[in-house]
C-alpha positions as CSV (number, residue, x, y, z in Angstrom):
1,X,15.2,-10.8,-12.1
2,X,17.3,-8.4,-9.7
3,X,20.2,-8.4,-12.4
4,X,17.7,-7.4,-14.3
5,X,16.0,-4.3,-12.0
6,X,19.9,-3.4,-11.1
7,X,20.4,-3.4,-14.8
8,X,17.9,-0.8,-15.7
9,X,18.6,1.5,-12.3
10,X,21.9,1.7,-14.0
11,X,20.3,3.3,-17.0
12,X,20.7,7.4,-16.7
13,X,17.8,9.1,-14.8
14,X,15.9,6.0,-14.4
15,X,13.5,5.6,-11.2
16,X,11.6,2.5,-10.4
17,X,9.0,1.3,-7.7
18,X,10.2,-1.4,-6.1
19,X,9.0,-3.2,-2.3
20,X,11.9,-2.3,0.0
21,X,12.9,-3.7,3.7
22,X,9.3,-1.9,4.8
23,X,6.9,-0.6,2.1
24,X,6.6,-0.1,-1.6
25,X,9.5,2.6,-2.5
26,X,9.8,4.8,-5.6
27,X,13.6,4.6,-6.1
28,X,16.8,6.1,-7.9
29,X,20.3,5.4,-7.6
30,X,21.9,7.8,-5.2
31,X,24.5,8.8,-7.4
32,X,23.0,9.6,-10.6
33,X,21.5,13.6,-9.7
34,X,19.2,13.3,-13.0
35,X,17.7,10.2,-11.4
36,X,17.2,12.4,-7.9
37,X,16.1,15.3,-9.4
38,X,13.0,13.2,-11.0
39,X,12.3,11.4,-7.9
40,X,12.2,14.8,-6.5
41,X,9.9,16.1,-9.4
42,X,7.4,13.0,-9.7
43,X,7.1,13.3,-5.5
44,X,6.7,16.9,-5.0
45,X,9.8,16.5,-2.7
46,X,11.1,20.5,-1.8
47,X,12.9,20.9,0.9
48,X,12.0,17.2,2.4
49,X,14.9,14.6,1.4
50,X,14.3,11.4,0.9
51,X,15.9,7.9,2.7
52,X,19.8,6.9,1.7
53,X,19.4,2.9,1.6
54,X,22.3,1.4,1.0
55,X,24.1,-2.3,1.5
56,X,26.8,-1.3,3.8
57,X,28.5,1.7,5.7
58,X,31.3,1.8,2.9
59,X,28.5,2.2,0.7
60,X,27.4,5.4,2.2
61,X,31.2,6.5,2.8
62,X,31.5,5.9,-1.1
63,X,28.8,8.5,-1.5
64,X,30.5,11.1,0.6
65,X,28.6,10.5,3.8
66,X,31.2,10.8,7.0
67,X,32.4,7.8,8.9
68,X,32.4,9.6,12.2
69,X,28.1,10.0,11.8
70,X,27.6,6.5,10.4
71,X,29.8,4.6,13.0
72,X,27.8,6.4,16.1
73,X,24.8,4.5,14.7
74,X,25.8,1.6,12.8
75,X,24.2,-0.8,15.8
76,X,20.7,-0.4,14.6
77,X,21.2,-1.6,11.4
78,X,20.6,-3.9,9.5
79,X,17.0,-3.7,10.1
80,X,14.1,-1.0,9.4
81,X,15.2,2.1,11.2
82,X,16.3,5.0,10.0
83,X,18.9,7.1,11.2
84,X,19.2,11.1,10.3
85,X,22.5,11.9,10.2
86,X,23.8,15.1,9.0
87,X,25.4,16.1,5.8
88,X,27.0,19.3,4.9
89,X,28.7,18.0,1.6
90,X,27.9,20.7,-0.8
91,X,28.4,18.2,-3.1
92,X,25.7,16.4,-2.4
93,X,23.1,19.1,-1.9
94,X,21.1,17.4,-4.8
95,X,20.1,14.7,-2.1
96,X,20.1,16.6,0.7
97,X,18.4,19.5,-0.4
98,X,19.7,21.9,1.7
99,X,19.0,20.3,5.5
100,X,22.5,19.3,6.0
101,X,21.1,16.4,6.6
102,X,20.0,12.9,5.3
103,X,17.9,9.8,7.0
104,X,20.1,6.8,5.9
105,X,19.5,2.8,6.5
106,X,21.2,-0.3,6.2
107,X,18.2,-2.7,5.3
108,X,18.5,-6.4,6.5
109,X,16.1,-8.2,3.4
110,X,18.3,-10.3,1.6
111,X,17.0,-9.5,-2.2
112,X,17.3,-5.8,-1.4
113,X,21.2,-6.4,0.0
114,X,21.8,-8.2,-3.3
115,X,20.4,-5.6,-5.4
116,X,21.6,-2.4,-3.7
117,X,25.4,-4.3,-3.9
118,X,24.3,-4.1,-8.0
119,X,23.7,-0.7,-7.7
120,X,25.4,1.7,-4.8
121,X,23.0,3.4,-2.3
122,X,19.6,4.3,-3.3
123,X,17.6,7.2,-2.5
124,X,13.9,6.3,-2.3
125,X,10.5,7.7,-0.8
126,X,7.4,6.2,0.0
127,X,5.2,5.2,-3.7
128,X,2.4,7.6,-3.0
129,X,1.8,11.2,-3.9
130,X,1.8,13.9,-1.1
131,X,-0.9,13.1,1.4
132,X,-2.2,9.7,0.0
133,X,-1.3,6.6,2.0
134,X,1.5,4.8,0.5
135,X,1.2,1.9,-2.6
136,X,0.7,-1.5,-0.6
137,X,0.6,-3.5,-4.2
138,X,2.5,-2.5,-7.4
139,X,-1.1,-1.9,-9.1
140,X,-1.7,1.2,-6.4
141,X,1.9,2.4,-7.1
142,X,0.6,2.3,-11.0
143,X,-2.4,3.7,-10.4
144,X,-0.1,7.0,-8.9
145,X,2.1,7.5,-11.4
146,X,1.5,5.6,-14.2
147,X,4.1,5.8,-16.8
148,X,6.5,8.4,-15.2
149,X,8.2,5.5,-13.7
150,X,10.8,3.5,-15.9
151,X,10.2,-0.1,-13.7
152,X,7.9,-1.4,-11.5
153,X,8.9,-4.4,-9.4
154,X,6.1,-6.6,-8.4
155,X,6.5,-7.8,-4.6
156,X,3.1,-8.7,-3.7
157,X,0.9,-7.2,-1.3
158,X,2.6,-5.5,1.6
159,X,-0.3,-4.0,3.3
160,X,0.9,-5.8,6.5
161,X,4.2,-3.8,6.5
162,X,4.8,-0.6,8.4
163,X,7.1,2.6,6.8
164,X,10.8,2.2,8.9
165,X,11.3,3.8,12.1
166,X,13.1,7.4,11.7
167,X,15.4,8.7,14.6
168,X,18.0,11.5,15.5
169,X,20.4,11.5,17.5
170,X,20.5,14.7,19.9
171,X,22.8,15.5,22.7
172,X,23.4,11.8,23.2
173,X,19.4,11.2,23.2
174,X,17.3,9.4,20.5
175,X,14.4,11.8,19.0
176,X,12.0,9.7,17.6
177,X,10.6,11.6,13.9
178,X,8.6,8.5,13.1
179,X,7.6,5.0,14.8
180,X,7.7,2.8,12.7
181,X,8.5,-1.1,12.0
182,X,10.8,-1.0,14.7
183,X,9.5,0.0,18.3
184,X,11.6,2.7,20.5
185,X,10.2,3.5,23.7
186,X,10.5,6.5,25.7
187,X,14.2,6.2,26.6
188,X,15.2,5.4,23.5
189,X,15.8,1.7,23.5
190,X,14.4,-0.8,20.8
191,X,11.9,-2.9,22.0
């Protein structure tokens, strides 16, 4: 079945809602801009990128994403956190949208490994439209955007999974944007 899902993410400009390491995603593969630009579109996304998931750091190198950024973090993956990280490649404003700047993760589920080494790094945000709680089945996800989606993948209820944790690194400090599945308390460590 993931041979399958990787096999239509391959497809030009396709998007899919699939369960990721935390909560139902709506998906597209990082390095198809048609495919971003209609994740973008079907989530109302302007000026507020999306998360880089990806199976590895030479993944996300592949992409364009600097060595130097992803090294300084690579310790809190694989695991539910996500890391923002800046990007200034002009070349890949289409993701970025112009923050200079993507939240990127290295996600520790095995079936997601296995299909994001299918099909590069994926960009993905939250099934939900702006302001309603994100899709904890695939019928919610459905029942937001119908057939604007090319795939739904099926992965049972996950109303007992949390969105990822989303940090930045400042001045040697962890900001916390977003608690999450994974704790971070007050000086920055994981708990």
């Amino acid at each position: 079945m993931l041979k399958s899902l990787a096999d239509d993410l391959k497809k030009p400009a396709a998007i899919a809602v699939i369960p990721t390491d935390t909560v139902y995603g709506v998906v597209a593969r990082a390095a198809d801009q048609e495919a971003v630009a209609r994740l973008y579109a079907l989530k109302h996304r302007q000026g507020k990128p999306g998360t880089l998931v990806a199976a590895s750091l030479e993944q996300l190198e592949a992409l364009g994403l600097k060595h130097r950024y992803l090294k300084a973090v690579e310790q809190f993956w694989p695991g539910p956190l996500s890391v923002i990280i800046p990007c200034a490649d002009p070349a890949l404003a289409y993701l970025h949208q112009g923050k200079m700047s993507l939240a990127v993760r290295i996600p520790a589920k095995p079936e997601l490994q296995e299909l994001l080494q299918e099909t590069g790094p994926l960009l993905t945000s939250s099934a939900n439209h702006p302001s309603e709680p994100p899709a904890t089945t695939i019928q919610q996800a459905k029942d937001y955007f119908g057939n604007e989606v090319d795939v739904y993948f099926d992965g049972g209820d996950l109303s007992e999974h949390k969105p990822s944790t989303i940090i930045r690194i400042v001045d040697d400090a962890i900001e916390i944007i977003r608690q999450g599945a994974v704790f971070i308390d007050e000086e920055g460590h994981l708990a």
